[in-house]
C-alpha positions, 0 to 999 in steps of 0.5 A: 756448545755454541756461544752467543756473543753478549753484544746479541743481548745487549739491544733487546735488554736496553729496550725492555729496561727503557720500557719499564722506566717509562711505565714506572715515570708514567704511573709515578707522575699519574700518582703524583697528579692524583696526590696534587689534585687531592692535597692542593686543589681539593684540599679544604673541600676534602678536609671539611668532608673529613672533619664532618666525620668525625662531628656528631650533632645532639638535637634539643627540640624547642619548646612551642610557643603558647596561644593565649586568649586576649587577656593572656589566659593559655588555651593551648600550652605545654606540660611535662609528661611521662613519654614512652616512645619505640625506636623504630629502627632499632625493632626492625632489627630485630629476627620478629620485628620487635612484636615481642618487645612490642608485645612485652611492652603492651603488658607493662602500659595495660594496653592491647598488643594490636594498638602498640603494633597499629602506633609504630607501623608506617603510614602509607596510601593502603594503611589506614589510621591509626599509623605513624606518618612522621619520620620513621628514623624518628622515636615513635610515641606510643603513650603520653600517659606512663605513670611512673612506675610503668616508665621506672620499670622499663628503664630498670628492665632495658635489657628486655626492652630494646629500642624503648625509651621511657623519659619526661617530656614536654608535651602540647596541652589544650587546656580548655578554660573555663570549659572552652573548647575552641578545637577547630580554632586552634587545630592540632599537630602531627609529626613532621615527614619526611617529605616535608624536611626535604622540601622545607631544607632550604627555607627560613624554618628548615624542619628537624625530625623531632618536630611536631607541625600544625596541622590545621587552625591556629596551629598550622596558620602560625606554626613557624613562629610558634614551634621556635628553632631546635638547638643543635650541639656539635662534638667533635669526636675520635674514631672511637667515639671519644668526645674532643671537645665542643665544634659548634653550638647553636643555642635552642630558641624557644617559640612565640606566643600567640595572642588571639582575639578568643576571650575564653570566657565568651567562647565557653559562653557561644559553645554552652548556647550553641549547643543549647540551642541544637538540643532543644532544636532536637524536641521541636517538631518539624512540620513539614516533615512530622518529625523532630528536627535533627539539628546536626551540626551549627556555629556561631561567630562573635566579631569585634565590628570595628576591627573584624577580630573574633571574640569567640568562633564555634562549631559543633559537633566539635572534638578534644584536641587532646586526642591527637597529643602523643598519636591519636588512637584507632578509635578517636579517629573513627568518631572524628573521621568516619561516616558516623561522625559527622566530621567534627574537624571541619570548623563550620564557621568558615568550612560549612557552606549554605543557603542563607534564607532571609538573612541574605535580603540586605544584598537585594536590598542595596542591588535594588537601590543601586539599580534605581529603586526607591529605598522609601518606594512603595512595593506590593507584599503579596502572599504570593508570586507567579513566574510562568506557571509556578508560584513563589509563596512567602514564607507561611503565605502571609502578605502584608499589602504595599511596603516600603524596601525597609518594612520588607526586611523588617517582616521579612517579605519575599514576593517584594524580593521575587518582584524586584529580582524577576524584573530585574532579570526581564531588564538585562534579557531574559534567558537570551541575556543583553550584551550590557546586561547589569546583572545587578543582584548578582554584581551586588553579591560579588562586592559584597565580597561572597563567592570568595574568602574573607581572608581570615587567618585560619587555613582550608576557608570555604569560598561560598557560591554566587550562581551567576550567568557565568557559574551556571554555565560552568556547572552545566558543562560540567554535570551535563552528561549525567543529566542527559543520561538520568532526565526523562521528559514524563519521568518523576520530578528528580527526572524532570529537572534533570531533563530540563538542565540537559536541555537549559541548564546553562541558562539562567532561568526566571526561577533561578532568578527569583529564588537567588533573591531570598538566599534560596537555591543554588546560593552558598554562604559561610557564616564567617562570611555573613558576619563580615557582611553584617559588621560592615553594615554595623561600623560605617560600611567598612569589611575587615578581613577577620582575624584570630591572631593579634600578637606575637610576643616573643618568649622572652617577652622583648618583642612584639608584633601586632596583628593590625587589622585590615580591610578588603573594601568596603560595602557597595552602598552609599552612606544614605543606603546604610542608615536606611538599611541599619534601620530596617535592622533595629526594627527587625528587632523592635517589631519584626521577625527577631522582635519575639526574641528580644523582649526586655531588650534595653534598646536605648543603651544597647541599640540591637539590629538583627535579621532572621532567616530560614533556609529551604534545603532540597532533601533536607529540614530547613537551615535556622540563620540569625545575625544579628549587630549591636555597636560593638560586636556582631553575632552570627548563628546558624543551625542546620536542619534546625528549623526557623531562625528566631526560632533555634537560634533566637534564644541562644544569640540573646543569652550570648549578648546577655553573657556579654554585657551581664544583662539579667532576662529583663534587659537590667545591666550589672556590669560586675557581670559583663563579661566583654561590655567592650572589645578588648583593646590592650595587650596582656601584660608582659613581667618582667621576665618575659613571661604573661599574665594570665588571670584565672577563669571559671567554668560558664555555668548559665544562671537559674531563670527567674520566672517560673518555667510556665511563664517562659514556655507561654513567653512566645511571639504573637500570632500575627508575628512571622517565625522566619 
């Protein structure tokens, strides 16, 4: 055996050891360098993060604000209710998805198993309503309604029902006063999503997923200030879920009150006549047609004329606001959103848009004087107006010899209009328009404000349309392909026209010009929009933004914020224009178009003014307007496929006025009776404790006429008198 000298080993041995302590002091200083980065220079931010979990938060959503009408009376607050709501995270869980509990759950509330699934499944582009579009890690309320045993049952029985919660909660409430409606003023809420929290996160007013949120109205205008700001608890906690003790706490802060301009009382009283008047609508004859009129949808605007604050606003059809508290069912969708419901959401006042017939005149009017005509001229009122080959006729083709600008308003005649506009049109070129044409009637409409919103505080208002040289060759690019296609030279008359706007469509014809005059053809108005006209004619010529919201108040009562009121402007006339103009108005109502509708009317106290209008609608039964101003307050009403304005509308403004001053059918004043004599200055008074006064109203009943029904049915105008 041959021995290895030991000094061979030795070199071999020493590098392997010197390797090994090289990677040994490499993987200890990398450790240490992992350590110092850790410990020292992210220390805090590691600390925080591991602080963070072991804190767990509990949510105490704040109590919404109430809106309130101008004398503190509530027309939405909230009540305590019974909710029975699914954990939705917790069902699906579940081997079934939680359709036995669901199913179990059904039985216990006497509802169908199909509308408890339809309430928690989640809202997406292929789901319809009913469905759930809040946060889906949020409890989904299935009822508002439990009785008590139904919620003791599901509480003593929790073991067979999972997921489900059945406690007191503090609920939304439209209460309605004095069978005020008011949905489309104060809106509804729906849950919040998740999309909204995410985008909301670095806001002011960040949203937890507990949180109901204005959807439209009132309720979406101020939602921030009346949803308030939830309280959320801190505790820190062991890893077993121990608490340790409290590691931050901030206090829940309830939400403001908003105070409207609504008095409930008026706003039962527009609603009652509104309504009125759209069925009698419905029983009077159409002439044109042979049919009963179909009166289908209308609204009313009472405005404060120095301030542009709504009295009242109502739009029908309307709907229960109550539907939407707790999740709207699978039905009450369907009669609010379905092609048969002549979608009563939309609130008319500001969203329905329409051709303002003869109501529109006063704009003509100031167009004419301002391009040079004489207000006291002397003007030819024929029964009818030729512009090349076609005949404009006034209204049942009655003329009334020459007339001045205001007996024109006063019998409501439109070839004095046709004239003034197709001159006007001749004037400023023609069809081939001058470089510098004035365009009077149409500037005149713009600056009277229309063809824009009205800057009210309710959300989605309708801008109306002005169909100027610049619209309609906007309109014309835009629909031009479909009229070259459908047009015909010999075809019918739709395919006539349709052949004359491919060809011309962009250019502003004589016809056009002549219709647009008397608030006919392509002319859109709204009637929030007609009654800031209206009130601006009536205070001196100052157009206010309209507004429903005139303070918030905090809950505690300490603070409070008015909602002064603003303006957008003033009417384009000279003071002279405006007396003569605000004349013109009382005769309509003393000897002219409304005068049948204000018999009795006490003149000499209440100075009433007024415009009537009937509005042609292609397709359709004419379109009833009646605005109408007394120093005080501004009514506008409108009715759609309702027939004339005197004539629908007429009577129901009049027994709003004499809801609103307590004047009985012969014009005699009790003011015991008067429900708003005058507009409602002050604020409602705030206790001491914050909370508000709010005196009780009763339900409007109209009261019993005193003449016999045959004296009022023959109560009607003149022969001679014109029903616009």
């Amino acid at each position: 055996m041959t021995n290895i000298p030991e000094t061979g080993r030795t070199p071999r041995v020493q590098i392997r050891l010197i390797v090994i302590q090289i990677l040994v002091l490499s993987l200890l200083l990398t450790l240490g360098g992992r350590l110092w980065y850790l410990q020292v220079r992210n220390g805090e931010e590691y600390a925080k993060e591991a602080s963070g979990n072991h804190v767990q938060q509990v949510v105490q959503p704040a109590v919404r604000g109430s809106i309130l009408d101008a004398r503190g009376v509530p027309i939405a607050d909230n009540e305590t209710r019974l909710v029975v709501s699914a954990s939705r995270t917790d069902l699906m869980k579940m081997k079934d998805d939680g359709k036995a509990v669901l199913a179990k759950l059904a039985d216990v509330l006497g509802m169908s198993a199909k509308d408890v699934g339809e309430k928690v499944r989640l809202c997406d582009s292929e789901t319809p309503q009913p469905c759930w579009n809040g946060s889906p890690y949020q409890p989904i309320p299935i009822t508002d309604e439990a009785s008590p045993k139904q919620a003791l049952q599901i509480r003593e029985r929790s073991e067979d029902f999972p997921g489900i919660t059945a406690e007191p909660t503090a609920v939304r409430r439209y209460a309605a006063p004095g069978k005020s409606n008011t949905a489309q003023v104060l809106g509804y809420l729906s849950p919040v999503t998740d999309e909204e929290i995410k985008k909301a996160e670095n806001t002011d007013s960040p949203f937890l997923r507990s949180d109901q949120v204005g959807r439209s109205g009132l309720e979406r205008t101020y939602d921030a200030q009346l949803r308030g700001k939830a309280g959320v608890t801190r505790y820190e906690v062991d890893k077993l879920g121990r608490v340790l003790g409290k590691a931050k706490d901030d206090p829940t802060e309830p939400g403001a009150n908003v105070v409207t301009s609504i008095d409930a009382r008026v706003q039962a009283l527009s609603e009652y006549w509104l309504n009125d008047a759209m069925k009698k609508a419905r029983k009077e004859l159409d002439r044109n047609t042979n049919e009963n009129y179909k009166a289908d949808a209308g609204a009313v605007v009472v405005m404060e004329n120095k301030t542009g604050r709504i009295v009242s606003m109502a739009s029908n059809p309307d709907y229960d606001p109550n539907a939407w508290v707790g999740g709207i069912s699978g039905k009450d969708y369907t009669r609010m959103t379905g092609k048969k419901s002549n979608y009563p959401l939309l609130n008319r006042a500001i969203q329905g848009q329409a051709a303002p017939g003869s109501i529109f005149k006063v704009i003509p009017t100031t167009a004419a004087v301002n391009a040079g005509y004489d207000f006291n001229g002397s003007y030819p009122c024929p029964s009818s107006y030729s512009v090349g080959g076609q005949v404009f006729k006034n209204f049942e083709s009655k003329g009334h010899g020459s007339i001045t600008l205001g007996q024109a308003l006063e019998v409501s005649c439109d070839t004095v209009f046709y004239k003034l506009s197709h001159d006007q049109w001749i004037k400023d070129g023609g069809i081939k328009p001058k470089k510098d044409a004035k365009d009077w009637f149409y500037k005149t409409a713009h600056q009277f404000g229309l063809g824009k919103e009205t800057g009210i505080d309710l959300p989605n208002e309708v801008t109306g349309r002005v169909p100027d040289r610049q619209w309609k060759k906007d309109y014309w690019r835009d629909n031009k392909d479909g009229w070259c296609k459908q047009g015909k030279k010999d075809g019918d008359y739709v395919q006539k026209i349709a052949y004359e706007n491919c060809l011309e469509g962009m250019k502003m014809r004589a016809g056009d010009s002549v219709n647009y005059a008397i608030g006919q053809g392509d002319t859109l108005v709204t009637p929030i929009q007609m009654a800031t006209i209206y009130s601006a004619i009536a205070n001196g010529g100052t157009m206010y933004d309209p507004t429903v919201g005139k303070a918030i108040i905090s809950a505690d009562g300490k603070q409070v914020q008015e909602i002064k009121p603003k303006s957008h402007g003033k009417l384009p006339m000279d003071e002279k224009t405006r007396v003569d103009i605000d004349g013109a108005l009382a005769d309509v109502a003393t000897k002219g178009t409304a005068a049948w509708r204000f018999g009795g009317w006490p003149q000499d106290k209440i100075p009433m003014h007024a415009k009537t209008g009937t509005a042609e609608v292609y397709g359709k039964q004419t379109t009833s307007w009646f605005a109408t101003y007394t120093k005080d307050y501004t009514i506008v009403m409108t009715i759609s496929q309702g027939g004339t304005g005197s004539g629908a509308s007429g009577p129901a403004v009049r027994k709003i006025y004499d809801g609103i001053y307590g004047l009985d059918e012969d014009g005699k004043q009790d003011l015991k009776k008067a429900l708003l004599p005058q507009p409602q200055k002050s604020l409602p008074k705030i206790e001491k404790d914050g909370s508000i006064d709010s005196p009780k109203i009763k339900p409007y009943k109209p009261e019993a006429p005193k003449k016999p029904k045959e004296q009022q049915e023959l109560a009607g105008p003149p022969a001679n008198w014109r029903r616009d």
